[in-house]
C-alpha positions in Angstrom: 204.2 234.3 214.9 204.8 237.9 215.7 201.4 238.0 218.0 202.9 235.2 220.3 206.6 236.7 220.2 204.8 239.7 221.5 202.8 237.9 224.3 205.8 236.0 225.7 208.0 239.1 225.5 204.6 240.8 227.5 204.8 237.8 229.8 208.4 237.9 230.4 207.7 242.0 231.4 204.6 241.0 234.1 206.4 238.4 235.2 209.4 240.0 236.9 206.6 243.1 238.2 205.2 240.1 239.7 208.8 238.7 240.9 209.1 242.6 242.4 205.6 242.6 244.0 206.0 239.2 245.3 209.5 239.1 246.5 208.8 242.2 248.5 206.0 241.3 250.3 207.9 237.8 251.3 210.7 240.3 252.8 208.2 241.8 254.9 207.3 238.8 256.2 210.7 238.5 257.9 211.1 242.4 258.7 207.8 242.6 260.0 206.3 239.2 260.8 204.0 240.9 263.9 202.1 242.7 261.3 201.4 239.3 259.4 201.1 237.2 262.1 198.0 239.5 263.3 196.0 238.3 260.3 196.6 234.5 260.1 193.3 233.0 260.5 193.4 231.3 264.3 193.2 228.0 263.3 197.0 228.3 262.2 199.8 229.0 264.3 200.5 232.6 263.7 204.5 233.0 263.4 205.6 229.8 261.5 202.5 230.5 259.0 204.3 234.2 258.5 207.5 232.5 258.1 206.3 229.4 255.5 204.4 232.0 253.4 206.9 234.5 253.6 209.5 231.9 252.0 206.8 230.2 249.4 206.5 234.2 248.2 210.2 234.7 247.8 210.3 231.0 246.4 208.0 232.5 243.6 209.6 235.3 243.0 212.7 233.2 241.6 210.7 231.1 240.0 209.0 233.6 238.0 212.5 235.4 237.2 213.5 232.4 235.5 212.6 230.6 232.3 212.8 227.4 232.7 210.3 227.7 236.0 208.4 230.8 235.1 205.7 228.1 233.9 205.5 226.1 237.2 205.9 229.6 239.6 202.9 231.0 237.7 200.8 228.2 238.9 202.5 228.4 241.8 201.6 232.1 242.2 197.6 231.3 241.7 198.1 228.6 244.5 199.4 231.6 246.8 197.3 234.0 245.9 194.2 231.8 246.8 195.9 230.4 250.2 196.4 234.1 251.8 192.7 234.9 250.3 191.5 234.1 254.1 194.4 236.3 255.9 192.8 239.2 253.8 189.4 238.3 254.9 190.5 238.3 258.2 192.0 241.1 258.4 189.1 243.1 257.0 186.9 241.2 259.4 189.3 242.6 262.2 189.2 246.1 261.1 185.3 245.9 260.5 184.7 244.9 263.7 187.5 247.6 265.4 186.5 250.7 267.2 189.5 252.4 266.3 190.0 251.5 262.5 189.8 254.8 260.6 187.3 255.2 257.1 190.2 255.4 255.1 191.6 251.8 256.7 188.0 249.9 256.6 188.2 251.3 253.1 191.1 249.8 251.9 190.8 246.6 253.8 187.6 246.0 252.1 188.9 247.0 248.5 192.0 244.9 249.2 189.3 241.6 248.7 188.5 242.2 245.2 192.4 242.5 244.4 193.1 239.0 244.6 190.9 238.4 241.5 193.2 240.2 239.2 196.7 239.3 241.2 195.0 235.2 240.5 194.3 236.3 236.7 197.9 237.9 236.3 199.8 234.9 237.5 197.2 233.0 235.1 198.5 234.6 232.3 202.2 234.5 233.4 202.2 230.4 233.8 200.3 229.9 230.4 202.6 232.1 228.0 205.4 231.4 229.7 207.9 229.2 227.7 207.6 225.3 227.9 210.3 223.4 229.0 
């Protein structure tokens, strides 16, 4: 009993970084859409996809910072994660293929790739030891 009072305490902990890390990339969506819109794949139109995922990311953010959703927003964090996968692919297909992209940029646009596996495996473990309601 203590082990599983510990996880969802855990759980409770990640879950509002998560709210944090998610909420303020969804603000940044609306402060600085141009920056976002640059890396919508081009079969989307660029500014309302900004907009939509900014919202869905603030969306999550409440959900995970409360209880009674923190199941449902976990899931619905994996979902995100997975849709803005090809933005990030994009965008280090754009600075790849720049002239004026510095090492330290290519670097990080190609490292940011492999980040989605653990953001996917955090929410994971957010939706299943959060609470069931």
């Amino acid at each position: 009993m203590r082990r599983r009072t510990q996880r969802a305490r855990r759980a409770r902990r990640t879950a509002g970084v998560l709210a944090v890390l998610l909420g303020g990339a969804g603000v940044t969506h609306f402060l600085r859409p141009e920056h976002y819109d640059r890396i919508v794949p081009d079969t989307l139109p660029p500014r309302t996809t900004t907009l939509v995922s900014g919202l869905a990311e603030l969306g999550v953010a409440v959900g995970l910072l409360v209880p009674a959703t923190r199941r449902r927003a976990g899931w619905a964090a994996v979902a995100l994660f997975l849709a803005v996968f090809p933005a990030n692919v994009k965008m280090a297909s754009d600075v790849l293929d720049g002239t004026r992209a510095s090492r330290a940029a290519r670097l990080v646009a190609v490292l940011r790739l492999p980040l989605q596996a653990p953001l996917v495996a955090w929410s994971l473990r957010v939706a299943r030891h959060a609470p069931r309601r």
